[in-house]
C-alpha positions in Angstrom: 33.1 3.9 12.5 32.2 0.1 11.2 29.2 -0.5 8.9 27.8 -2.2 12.1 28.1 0.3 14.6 27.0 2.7 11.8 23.7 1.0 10.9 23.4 0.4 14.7 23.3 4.4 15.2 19.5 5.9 15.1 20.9 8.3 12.3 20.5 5.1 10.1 17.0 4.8 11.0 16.5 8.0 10.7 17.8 8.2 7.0 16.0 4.6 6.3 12.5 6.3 7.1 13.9 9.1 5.4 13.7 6.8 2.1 10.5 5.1 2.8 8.3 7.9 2.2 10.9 10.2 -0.1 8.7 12.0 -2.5 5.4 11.1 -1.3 4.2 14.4 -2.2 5.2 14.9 -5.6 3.9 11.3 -8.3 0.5 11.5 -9.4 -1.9 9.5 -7.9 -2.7 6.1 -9.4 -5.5 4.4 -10.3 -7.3 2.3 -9.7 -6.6 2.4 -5.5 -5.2 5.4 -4.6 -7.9 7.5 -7.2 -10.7 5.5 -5.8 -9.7 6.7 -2.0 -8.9 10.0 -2.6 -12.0 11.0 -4.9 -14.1 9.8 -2.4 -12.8 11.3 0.2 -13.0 14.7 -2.1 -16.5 13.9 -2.6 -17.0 13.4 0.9 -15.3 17.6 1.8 -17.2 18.5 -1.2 -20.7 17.0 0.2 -20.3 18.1 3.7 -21.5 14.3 4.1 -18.6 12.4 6.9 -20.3 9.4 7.1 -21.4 7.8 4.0 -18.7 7.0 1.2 -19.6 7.8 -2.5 -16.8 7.7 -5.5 -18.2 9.1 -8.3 -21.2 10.3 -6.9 -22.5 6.5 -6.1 -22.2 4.5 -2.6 -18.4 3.1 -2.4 -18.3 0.0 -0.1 -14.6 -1.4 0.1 -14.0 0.1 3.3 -15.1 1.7 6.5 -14.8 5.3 7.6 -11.3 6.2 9.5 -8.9 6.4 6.1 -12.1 8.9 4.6 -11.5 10.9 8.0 -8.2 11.0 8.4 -7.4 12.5 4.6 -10.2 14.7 5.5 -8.7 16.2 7.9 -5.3 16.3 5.6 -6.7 18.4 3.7 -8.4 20.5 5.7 -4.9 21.6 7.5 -3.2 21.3 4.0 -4.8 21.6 0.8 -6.2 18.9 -1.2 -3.2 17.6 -2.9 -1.0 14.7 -3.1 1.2 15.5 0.1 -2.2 15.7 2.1 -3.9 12.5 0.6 -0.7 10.5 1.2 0.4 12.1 5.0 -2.2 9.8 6.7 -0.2 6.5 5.5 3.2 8.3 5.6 2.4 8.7 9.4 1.0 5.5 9.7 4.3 4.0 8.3 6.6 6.1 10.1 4.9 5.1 13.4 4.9 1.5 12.4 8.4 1.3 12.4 8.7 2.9 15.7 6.5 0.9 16.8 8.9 -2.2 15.8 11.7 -0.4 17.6 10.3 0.2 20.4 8.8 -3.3 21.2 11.9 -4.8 19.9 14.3 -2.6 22.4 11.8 -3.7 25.5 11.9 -7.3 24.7 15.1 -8.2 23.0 18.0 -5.0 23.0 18.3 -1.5 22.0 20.3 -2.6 18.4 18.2 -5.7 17.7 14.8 -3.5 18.1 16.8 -0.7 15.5 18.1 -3.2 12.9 14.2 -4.7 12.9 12.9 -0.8 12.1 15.6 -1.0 9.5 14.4 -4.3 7.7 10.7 -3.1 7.8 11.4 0.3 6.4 13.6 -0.7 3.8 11.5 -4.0 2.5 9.8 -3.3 -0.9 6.5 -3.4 -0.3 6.4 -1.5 2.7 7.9 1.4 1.1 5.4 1.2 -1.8 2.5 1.6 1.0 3.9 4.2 2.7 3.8 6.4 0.2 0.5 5.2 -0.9 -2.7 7.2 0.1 -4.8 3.8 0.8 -5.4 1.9 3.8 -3.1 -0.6 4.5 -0.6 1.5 6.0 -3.1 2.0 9.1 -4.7 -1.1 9.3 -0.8 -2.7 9.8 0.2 0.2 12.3 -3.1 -0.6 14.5 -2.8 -4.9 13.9 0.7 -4.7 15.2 0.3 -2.2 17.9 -2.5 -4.5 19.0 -0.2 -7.7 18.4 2.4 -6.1 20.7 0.3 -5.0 23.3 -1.2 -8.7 23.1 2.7 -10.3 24.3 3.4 -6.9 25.9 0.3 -7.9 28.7 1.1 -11.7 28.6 4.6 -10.8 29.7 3.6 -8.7 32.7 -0.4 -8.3 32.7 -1.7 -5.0 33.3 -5.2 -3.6 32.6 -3.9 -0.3 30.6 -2.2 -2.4 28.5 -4.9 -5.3 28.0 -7.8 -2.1 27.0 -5.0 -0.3 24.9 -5.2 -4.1 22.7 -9.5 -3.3 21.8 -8.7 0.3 21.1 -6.4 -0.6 18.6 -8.6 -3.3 17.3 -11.2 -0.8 17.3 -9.3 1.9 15.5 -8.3 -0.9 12.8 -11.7 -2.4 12.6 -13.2 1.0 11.3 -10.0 1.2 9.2 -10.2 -2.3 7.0 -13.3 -4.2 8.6 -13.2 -7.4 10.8 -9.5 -8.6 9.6 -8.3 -6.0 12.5 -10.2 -8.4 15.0 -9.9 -11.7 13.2 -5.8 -11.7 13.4 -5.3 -10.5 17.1 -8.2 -12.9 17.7 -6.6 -16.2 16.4 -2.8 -15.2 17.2 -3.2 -14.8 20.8 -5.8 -17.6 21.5 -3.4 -20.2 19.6 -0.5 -18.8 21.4 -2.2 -18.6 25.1 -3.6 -22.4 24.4 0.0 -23.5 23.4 1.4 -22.7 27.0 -1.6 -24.1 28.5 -3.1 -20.7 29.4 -6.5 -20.8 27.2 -8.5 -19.6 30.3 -6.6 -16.6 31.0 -6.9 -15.7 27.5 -10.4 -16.2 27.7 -10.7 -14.3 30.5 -9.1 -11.1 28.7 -11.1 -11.4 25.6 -14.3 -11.0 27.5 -13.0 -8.5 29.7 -16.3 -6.3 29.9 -14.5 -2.8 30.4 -12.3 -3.7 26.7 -15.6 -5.2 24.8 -17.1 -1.4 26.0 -14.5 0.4 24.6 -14.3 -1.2 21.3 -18.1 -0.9 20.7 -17.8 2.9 21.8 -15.7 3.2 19.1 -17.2 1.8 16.2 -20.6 1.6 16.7 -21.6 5.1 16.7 -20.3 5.4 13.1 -22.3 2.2 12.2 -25.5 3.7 13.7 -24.6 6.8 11.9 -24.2 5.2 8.5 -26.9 3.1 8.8 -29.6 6.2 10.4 -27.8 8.2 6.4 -28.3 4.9 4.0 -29.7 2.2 5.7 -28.7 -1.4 5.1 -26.7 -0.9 1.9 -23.1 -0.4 3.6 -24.0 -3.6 5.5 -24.8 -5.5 2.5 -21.7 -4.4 0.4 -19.0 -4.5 3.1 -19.9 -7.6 5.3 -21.4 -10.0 2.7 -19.7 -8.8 -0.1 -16.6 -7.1 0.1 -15.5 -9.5 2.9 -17.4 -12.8 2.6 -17.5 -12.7 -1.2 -13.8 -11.6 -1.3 -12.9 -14.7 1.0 -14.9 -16.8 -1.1 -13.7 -15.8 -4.4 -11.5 -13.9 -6.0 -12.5 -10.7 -7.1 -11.2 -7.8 -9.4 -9.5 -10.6 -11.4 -6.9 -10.7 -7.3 -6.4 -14.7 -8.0 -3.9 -17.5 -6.9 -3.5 -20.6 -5.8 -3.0 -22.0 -1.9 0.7 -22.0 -3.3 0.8 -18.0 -4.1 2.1 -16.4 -1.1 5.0 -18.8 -1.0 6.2 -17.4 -5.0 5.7 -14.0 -3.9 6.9 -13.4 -0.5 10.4 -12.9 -2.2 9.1 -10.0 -3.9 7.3 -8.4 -1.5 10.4 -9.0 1.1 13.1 -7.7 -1.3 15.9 -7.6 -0.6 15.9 -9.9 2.5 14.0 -12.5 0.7 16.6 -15.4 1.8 17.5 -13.8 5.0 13.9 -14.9 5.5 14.5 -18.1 4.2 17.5 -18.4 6.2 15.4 -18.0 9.1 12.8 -20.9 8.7 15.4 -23.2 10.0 14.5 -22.0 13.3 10.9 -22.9 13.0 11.2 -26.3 14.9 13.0 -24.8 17.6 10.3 -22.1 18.3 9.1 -23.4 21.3 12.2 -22.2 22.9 11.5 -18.4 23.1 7.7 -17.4 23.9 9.2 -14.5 21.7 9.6 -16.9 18.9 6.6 -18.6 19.2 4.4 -15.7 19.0 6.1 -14.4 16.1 6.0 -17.5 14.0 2.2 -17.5 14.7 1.2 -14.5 14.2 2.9 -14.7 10.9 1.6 -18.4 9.9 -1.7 -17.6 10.8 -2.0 -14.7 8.4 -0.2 -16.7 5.8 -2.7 -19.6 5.7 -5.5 -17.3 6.4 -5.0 -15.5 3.1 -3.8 -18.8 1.5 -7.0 -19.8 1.1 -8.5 -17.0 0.5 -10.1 -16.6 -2.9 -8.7 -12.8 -3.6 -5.0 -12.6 -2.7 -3.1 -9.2 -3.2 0.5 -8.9 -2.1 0.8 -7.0 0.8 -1.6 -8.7 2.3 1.6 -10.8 3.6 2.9 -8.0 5.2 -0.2 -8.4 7.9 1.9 -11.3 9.3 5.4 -10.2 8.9 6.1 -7.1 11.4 7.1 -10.1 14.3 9.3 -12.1 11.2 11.1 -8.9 11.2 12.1 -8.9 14.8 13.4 -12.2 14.2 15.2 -11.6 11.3 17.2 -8.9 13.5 17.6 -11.6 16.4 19.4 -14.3 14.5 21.2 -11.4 12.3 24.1 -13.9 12.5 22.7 -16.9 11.2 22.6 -15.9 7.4 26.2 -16.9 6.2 26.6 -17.7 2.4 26.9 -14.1 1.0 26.7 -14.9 -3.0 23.1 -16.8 -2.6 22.2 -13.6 0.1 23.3 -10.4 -2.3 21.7 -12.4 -5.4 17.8 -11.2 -5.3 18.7 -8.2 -4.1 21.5 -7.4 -7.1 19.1 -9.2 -9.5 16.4 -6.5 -8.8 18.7 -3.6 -8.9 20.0 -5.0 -12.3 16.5 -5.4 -13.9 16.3 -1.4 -12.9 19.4 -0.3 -14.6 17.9 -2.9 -17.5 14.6 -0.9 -18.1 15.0 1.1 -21.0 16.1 -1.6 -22.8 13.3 -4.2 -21.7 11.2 -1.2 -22.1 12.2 -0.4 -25.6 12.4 -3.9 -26.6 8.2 -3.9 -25.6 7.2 -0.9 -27.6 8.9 -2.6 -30.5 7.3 -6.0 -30.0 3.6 -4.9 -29.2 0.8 -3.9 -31.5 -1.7 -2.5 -28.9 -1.5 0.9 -28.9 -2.2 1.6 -24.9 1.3 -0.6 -24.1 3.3 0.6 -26.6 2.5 4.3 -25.1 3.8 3.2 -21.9 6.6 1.6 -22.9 7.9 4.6 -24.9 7.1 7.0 -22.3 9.2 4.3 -20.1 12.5 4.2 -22.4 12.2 8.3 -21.8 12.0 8.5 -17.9 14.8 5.6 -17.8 17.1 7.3 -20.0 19.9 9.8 -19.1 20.7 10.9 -16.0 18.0 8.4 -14.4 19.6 5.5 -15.9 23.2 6.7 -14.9 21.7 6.6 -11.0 20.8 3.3 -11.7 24.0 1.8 -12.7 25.7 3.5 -10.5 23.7 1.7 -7.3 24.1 -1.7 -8.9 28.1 -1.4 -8.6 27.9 0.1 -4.9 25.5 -3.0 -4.4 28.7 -5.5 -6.0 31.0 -3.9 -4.1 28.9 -3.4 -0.8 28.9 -7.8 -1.4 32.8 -7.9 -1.0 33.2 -5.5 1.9 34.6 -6.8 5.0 31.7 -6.7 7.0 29.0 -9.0 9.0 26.7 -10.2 5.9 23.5 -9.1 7.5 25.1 -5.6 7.6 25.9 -5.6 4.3 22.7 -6.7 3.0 20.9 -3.5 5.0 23.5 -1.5 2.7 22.0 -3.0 0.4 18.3 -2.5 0.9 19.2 1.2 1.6 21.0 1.2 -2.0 17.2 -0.6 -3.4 15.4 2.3 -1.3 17.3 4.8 -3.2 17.0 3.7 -6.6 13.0 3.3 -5.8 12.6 6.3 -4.4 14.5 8.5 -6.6 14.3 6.9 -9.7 12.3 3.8 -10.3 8.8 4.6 -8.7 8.5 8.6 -10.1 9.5 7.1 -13.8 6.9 4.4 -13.9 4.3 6.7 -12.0 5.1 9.3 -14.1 4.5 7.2 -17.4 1.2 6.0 -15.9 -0.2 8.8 -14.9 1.6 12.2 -15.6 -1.3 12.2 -18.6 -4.2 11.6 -16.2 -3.1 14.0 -14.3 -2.7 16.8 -17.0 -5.5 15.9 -19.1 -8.0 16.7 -15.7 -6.1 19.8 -15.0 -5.9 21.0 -18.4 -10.1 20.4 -18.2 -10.5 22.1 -14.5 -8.6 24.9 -15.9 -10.7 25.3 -19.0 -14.0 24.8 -16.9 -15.1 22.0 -18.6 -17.1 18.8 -17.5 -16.0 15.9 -18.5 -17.3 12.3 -19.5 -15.8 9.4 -19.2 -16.1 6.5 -22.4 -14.9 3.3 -21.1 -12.3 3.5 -18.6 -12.5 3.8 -15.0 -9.6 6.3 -13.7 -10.7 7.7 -10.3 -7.8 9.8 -10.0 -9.2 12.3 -13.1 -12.2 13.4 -11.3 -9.9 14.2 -8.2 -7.6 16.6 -10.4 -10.6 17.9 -12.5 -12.4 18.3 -9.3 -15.8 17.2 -10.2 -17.9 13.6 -10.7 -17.1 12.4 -13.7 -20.3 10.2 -15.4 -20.1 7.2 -17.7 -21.3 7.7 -21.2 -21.1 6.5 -24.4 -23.2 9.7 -26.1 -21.9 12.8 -24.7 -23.2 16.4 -25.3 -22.3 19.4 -26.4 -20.2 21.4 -24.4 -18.5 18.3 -22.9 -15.5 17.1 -22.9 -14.6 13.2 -23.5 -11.5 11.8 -21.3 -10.6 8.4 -22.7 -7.2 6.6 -22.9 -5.1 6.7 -26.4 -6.2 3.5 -27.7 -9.9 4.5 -27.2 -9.3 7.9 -29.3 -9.8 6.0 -33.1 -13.4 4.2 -31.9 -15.0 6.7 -30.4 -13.8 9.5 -33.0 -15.5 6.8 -35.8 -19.1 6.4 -33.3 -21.8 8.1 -35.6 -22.9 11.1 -33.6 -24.9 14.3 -35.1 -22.4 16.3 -33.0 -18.6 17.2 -33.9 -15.4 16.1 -32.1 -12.5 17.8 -31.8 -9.1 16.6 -29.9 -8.0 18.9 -27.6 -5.2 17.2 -25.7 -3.0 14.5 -25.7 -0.3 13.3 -23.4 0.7 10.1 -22.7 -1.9 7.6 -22.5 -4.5 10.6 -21.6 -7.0 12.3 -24.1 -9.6 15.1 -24.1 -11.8 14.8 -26.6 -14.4 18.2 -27.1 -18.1 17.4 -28.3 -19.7 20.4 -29.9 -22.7 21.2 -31.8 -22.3 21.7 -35.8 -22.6 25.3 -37.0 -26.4 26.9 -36.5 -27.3 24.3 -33.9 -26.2 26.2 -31.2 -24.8 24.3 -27.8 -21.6 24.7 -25.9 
């Protein structure tokens, strides 16, 4: 069997979804994103309230309801754990990718629509969203089922097919808000006005029975949310967290128009010049309906968010599930291997590089918070972990000389990358950052004690400790402080009539108890 007809066989789509989400369900949660989502939705079980949000025991307006729901129910059928707060996106991802397939088999071929799947599973970012219990897995599952369904119906119209596009909008809209509607919006009506159809598309965006369905889907959680708090999720969603987040950037999420083009190759790795390879085709889009609507679906999310005032990363990845098909269509185009196999070899080498890098930091740092990482970093990134490493940047070298199409051997080697992230570079640097968390609130839960939190913001710790976690600088007796390692010296120096006593230490993470003196009584 040939490397082609090998990565041609589902088997190989099979394994590269296999390393997508491998080990999901064993690295800590991280803060800020994935604590923040998780806590709230344990606070939402916890309250028996399903349709206001609260982190922390006050109102949390990022998002709407569906990702809340959907670990809800997670962890009603398995425990609230990491495997159940992360098997909403994992399923989201999974059926992504299928999604790909499946549109790319109908439209193109059976091995174009597989080697698509392939890209998407094995690119970089996607893999770090589909392991991550947050809601951009779902919102891109329901913006490209909707995008698909848009072509599928303006290839051969049917109604099932036209209502199936504002149930997915709605499903997204109560996932991430109006970007569901906004991108399907704008995609199809530049692409129906560029073949001179704008009055058909008209016609199906005011289709009356699809305007029906969409409201019956998110309005009753609307009129639920506003009958439970009133205006407030109104005002924090809609003016802030979407007009405000347009308008400026917020979180410290900045960049300039130019940002999306410097980090595309990252979140693309490593097919970033395949992609590059690809824009030479732009011009000729007109060609392929196919083509066209690919290219604007992705352009219009790119300058969308280009001039947008808070820009993430994967908030290219909204645009790129049609780039994907195309990059499997013209698989043949790419031909200079060397330039190809260079980010791709580059990444895997700054891998086998990190305990080095990482020990080089700790030795070059004076903050105290940093040079904890980095040390925990040269220990995960030593041994047996750093012998993985090296050993997938030769197969990647030598997977560049085989005798092989090139666009098969640079799937090898994003399936080589998808290895080393899964089993080696994303539990070591999740592990550093939050192995402590993690402990320090279990070691608390298991000791029955509530905690306070003095100046950080770690969502993730009131998950594991199970319990709202306040904000305060004077704690009482009988409590215990959580606070990060280069916190510990201040707030053991704050004058306070009470004692204070460490209690645990790991990593970054510290307990701190606060007890009355002798004869005082307290906790």
């Amino acid at each position: 069997m040939t490397l082609r007809s090998a990565l041609a066989h589902p088997a190989a789509l099979g394994l590269a979804l296999l390393l997508m989400v491998w080990g999901f369900w064993s690295s800590p949660l991280y803060d800020i994103d994935e604590g923040a989502f998780t806590e709230a939705t344990r606070e939402m079980i916890a309250s028996g309230n399903y349709t206001s949000i609260y982190l922390n025991g006050r109102p949390r307006q990022d998002k709407p309801i569906l990702i809340y729901w959907a670990q809800a129910a997670s962890v009603h059928l398995f425990g609230l754990n990491e495997f159940a707060l992360r098997l909403p996106s994992v399923l989201a991802a999974l059926a992504w990718v299928l999604a790909l397939v499946r549109f790319g088999r109908r439209h193109l071929d059976r091995e174009t629509g597989l080697i698509a799947g392939l890209l998407l599973a094995l690119s970089l970012y996607v893999g770090l969203i589909a392991r991550a219990a947050v809601a951009d897995a779902l919102l891109n599952l329901f913006l490209a089922l909707a995008l698909f369904d848009i072509y599928n119906d303006f290839r051969q119209p049917a109604r099932a097919t036209r209502l199936r596009v504002f149930v997915w909008m709605g499903l997204g809209f109560l996932t991430k808000g109006p970007v569901a509607v906004l991108f399907p919006f704008l995609v199809s009506g530049i692409f129906y006005a560029g073949q001179g159809r704008w009055r058909d598309w008209l016609g199906k965006v005011l289709d009356w029975r699809g305007l029906l369905l969409f409201l019956a889907i998110v309005l009753p959680w609307h009129v639920a949310v506003y009958l439970d708090s009133g205006w407030a999720f109104f005002k924090g969603f809609y003016l802030h967290h979407n007009l405000d987040r347009y308008g400026g950037a917020m979180e410290g999420h900045s960049g300039g128009v130019f940002y999306y083009v410097l980090v595309a190759p990252l979140v693309l790795m490593p097919f970033a010049t395949w992609f590059l390879g690809l824009l030479r085709r732009l011009p000729r889009m007109r060609d392929e309906p196919l083509d066209r609507f690919a290219w604007t679906w992705f352009l219009v999310v790119l300058v969308v968010f280009s001039f947008s005032g808070t820009k993430l990363p994967h908030y290219l990845l909204y645009g790129m599930t049609g780039i994907f098909l195309l990059m499997a269509r013209y698989r043949d185009d790419p031909r200079r291997a060397p330039l190809h196999f260079l980010p791709g070899v580059v990444l895997l080498t700054l891998f086998a590089l990190l305990p080095w890098l990482f020990d080089y930091l700790a030795r070059h740092t004076e903050r105290l918070y940093e040079k904890t990482l980095f040390i925990e970093g040269v220990q995960r990134f030593s041994g047996l972990e750093l012998g993985v490493l090296l050993g997938l940047l030769v197969a990647a070298l030598l997977a560049g000389v085989l005798r092989a199409p090139l666009w098969s051997r640079l799937l090898l080697l994003g399936f080589l990358q998808s290895a080393a992230v899964a089993f080696v570079v994303l539990p070591g640097v999740m592990g550093a950052l939050q192995d402590g968390p993690r402990a320090a609130a279990l070691y608390a839960r298991a000791h029955g004690r509530p905690l306070v939190f003095y100046r950080v913001h770690q969502p993730s710790v009131s998950l594991y400790a199970g319990q709202v976690i306040r904000h305060d600088t004077h704690p009482r007796p009988g409590e215990w402080v959580y606070l990060r390692v280069d916190k510990l010296e201040d707030f053991m120096k704050r004058p306070s009539p009470y004692r204070k006593r460490l209690v645990f230490r790991q990593g970054i993470a510290c307990l701190v108890a606060v007890e009355a003196p002798p004869g005082r009584g307290g906790g």
